[in-house]
C-alpha positions in Angstrom: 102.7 40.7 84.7 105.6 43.3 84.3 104.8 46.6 84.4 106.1 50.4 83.9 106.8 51.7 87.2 107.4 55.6 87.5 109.4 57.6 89.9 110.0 61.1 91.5 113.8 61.4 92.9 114.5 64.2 95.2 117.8 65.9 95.6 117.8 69.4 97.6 114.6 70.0 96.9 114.0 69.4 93.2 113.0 66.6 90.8 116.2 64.9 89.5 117.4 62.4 87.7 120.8 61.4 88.9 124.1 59.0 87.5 123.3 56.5 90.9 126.7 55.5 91.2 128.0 59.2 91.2 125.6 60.0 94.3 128.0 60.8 97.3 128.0 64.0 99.7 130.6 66.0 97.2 128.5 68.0 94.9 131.0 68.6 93.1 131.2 64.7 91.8 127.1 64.5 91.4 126.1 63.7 87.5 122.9 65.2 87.1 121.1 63.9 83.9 118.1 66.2 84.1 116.4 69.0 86.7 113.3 69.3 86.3 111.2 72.9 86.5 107.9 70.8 87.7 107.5 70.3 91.0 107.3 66.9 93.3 103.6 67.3 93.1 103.3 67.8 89.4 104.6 64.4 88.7 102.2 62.7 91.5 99.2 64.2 89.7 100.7 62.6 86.5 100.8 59.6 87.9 97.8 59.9 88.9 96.1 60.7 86.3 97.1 58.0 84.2 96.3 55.3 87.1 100.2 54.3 87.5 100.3 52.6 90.7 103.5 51.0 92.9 105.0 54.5 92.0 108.2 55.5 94.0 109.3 58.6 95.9 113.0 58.7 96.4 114.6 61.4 99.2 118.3 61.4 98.2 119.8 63.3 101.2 118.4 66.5 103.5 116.0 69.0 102.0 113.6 67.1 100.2 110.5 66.4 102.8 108.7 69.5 101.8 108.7 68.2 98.0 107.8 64.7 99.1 105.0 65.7 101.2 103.4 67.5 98.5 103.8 64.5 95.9 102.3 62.5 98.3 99.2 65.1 99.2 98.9 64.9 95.9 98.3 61.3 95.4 97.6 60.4 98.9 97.7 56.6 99.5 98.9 55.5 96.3 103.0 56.6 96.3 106.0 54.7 98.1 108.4 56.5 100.0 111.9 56.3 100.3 115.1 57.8 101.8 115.9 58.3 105.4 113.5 55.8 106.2 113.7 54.6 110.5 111.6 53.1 112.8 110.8 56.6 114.5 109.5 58.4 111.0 108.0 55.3 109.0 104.5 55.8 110.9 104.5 59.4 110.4 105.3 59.2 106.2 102.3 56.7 106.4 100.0 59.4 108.2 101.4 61.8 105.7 99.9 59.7 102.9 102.2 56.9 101.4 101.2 53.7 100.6 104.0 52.2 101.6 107.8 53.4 103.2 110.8 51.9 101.3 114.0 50.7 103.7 117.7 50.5 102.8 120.6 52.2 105.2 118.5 51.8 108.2 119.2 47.7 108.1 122.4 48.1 107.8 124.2 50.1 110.7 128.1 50.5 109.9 127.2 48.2 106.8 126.1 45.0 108.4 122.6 43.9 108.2 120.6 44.4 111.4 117.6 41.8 112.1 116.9 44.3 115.8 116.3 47.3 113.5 114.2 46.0 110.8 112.1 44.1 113.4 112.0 48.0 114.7 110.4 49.4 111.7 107.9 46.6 111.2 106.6 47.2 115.3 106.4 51.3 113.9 104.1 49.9 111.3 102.0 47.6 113.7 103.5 44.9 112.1 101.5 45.6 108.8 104.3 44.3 106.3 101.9 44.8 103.4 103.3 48.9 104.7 106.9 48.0 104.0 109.2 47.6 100.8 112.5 46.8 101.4 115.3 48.2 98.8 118.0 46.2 98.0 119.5 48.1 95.3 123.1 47.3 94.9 126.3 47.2 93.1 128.2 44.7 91.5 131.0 42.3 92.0 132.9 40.1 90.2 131.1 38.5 87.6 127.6 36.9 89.5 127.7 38.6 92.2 125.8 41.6 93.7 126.0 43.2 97.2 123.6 45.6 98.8 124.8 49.1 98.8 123.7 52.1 101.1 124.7 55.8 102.1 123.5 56.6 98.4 124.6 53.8 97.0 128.7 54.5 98.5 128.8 51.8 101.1 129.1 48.2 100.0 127.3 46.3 102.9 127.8 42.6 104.3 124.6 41.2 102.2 124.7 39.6 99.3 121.9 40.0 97.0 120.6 36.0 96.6 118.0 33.6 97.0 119.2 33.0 100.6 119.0 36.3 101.6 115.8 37.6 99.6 113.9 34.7 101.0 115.0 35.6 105.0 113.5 39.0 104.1 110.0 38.3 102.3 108.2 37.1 105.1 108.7 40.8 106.6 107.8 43.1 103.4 105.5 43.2 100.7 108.1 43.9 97.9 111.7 44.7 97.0 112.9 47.3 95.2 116.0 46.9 93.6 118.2 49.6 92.0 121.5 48.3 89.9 123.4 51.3 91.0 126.1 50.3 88.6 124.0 51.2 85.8 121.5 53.6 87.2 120.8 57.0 85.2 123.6 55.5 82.2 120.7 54.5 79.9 123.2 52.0 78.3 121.2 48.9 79.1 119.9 46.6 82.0 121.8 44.5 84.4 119.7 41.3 82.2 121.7 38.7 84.4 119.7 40.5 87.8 116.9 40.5 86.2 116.2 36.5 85.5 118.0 36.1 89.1 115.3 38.0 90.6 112.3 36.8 89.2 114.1 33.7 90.0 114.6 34.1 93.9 111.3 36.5 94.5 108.4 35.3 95.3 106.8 38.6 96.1 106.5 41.8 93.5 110.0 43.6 93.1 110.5 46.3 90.9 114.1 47.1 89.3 115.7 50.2 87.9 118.9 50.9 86.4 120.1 52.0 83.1 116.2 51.3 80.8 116.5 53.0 77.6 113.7 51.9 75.8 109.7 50.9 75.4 112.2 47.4 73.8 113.6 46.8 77.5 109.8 46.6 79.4 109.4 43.8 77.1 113.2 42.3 77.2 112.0 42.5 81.0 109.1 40.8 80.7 110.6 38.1 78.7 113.6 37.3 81.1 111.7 37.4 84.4 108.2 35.6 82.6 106.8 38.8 83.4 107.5 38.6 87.2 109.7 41.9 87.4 108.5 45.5 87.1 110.5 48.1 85.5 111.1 51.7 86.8 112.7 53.7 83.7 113.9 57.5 84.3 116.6 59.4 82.9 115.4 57.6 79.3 112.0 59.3 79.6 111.3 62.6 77.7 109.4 63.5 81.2 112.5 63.8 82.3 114.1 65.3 79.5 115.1 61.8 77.9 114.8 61.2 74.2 114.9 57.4 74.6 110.9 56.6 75.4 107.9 58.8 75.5 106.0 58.4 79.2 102.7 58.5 77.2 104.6 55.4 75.3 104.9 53.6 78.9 101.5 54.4 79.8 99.9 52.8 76.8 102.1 49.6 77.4 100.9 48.8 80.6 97.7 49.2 79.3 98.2 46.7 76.9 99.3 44.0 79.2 95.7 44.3 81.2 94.2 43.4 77.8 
């Protein structure tokens, strides 16, 4: 069943939330929705507190592994990680307490999808894929069409988001993750088409983010994937100094799908 799914996104250091498509090494480009005065590890215990699970921890760029490690001491087990993620670190950000480490620009040296280095990462993990979630967040093209993006989101790679290529990667992950970086951190609406393509390729749990408003869109979610796809709202959230949706708002609605 479709669920709220929280994040914490880290950009030198501090809790952000961030216009995805704007996120490229000049600073002076970055769209910043929101900076938050709560620390990393404030959030986690949030999160915690209200038993969200499958919650994710994004490192967007250097300087952000202090803040990760303490969200993740303080919710050890139950946060993914992301950002940065390689064969030689994913074991360590498992002993440091994620549930899971979250893969993009590693698979995809010089943009082209690499079979040798994802094999890499699942031998790190001792070949536990239930360890491993595999982001395919991408952009846009044309008018059905959606390619996986890295380097923040600035590099269009070789692999198109489909049911041939999500099926060649399920048998080596537990779930996807899937930002619409076209539409991340605008708040003007859902990539809808994405969604029903997604729950109609996955067969495994994927979560997508990009551009929720509203407590309307978990349940324009839940009705276009038959409650296969999760939702990650952020800039929306008055957490996050959003005035579309209350977090206490999200909280309750996942409650009321357990019912």
């Amino acid at each position: 069943m479709t669920r709220f799914r929280p994040c914490i996104d880290l950009h030198a250091g501090q809790v952000k939330q961030i216009v995805g498509g704007t996120l490229d090494s000049s600073t002076a480009e970055l769209k910043t929705n929101y900076v938050s005065q709560h620390s990393a590890g404030h959030f986690a215990g949030l999160y915690r507190d209200q038993h969200l699970e499958g919650a994710h921890v994004i490192m967007l760029g250097p300087g952000n592994e202090d803040a990760a490690k303490e969200a993740l001491a303080a919710w050890p087990g139950h946060l993914q990680l992301g950002g940065g993620i390689n064969d030689q670190n994913a074991a360590t950000w498992m002993e440091r307490g994620a549930s899971k480490v979250i893969i993009t620009s590693f698979l995809f040296p010089e943009g082209k999808f690499s079979q040798e280095r994802l094999n890499a990462v699942l031998a790190a993990l001792g070949g536990k894929k239930e360890h491993l979630v595999i982001d395919l967040s991408c952009r846009r093209r044309g008018d059905d069409k959606w390619f996986v993006a890295m380097n923040k989101w600035q590099t269009i790679t070789d692999m198109e988001v489909n049911q041939e290529s999500i099926r060649a990667l399920e048998p080596y992950c537990a779930e996807f993750l899937i930002h619409a970086a076209d539409n991340e951190g605008l708040q003007k609406g859902i990539d809808e088409q994405l969604v029903q393509k997604l729950a109609e390729w996955c067969s495994i749990p994927v979560t997508y983010a990009g551009g929720g408003r509203n407590i309307d869109d978990l349940e324009l979610v839940k009705k276009l994937s038959g409650g296969k796809v999760d939702l990650t709202i952020g800039s929306a959230l008055d957490c996050f100094g959003g005035t579309g949706v209350k977090f206490d708002d999200c909280v309750a609605w996942n409650a009321k799908q357990e019912i």
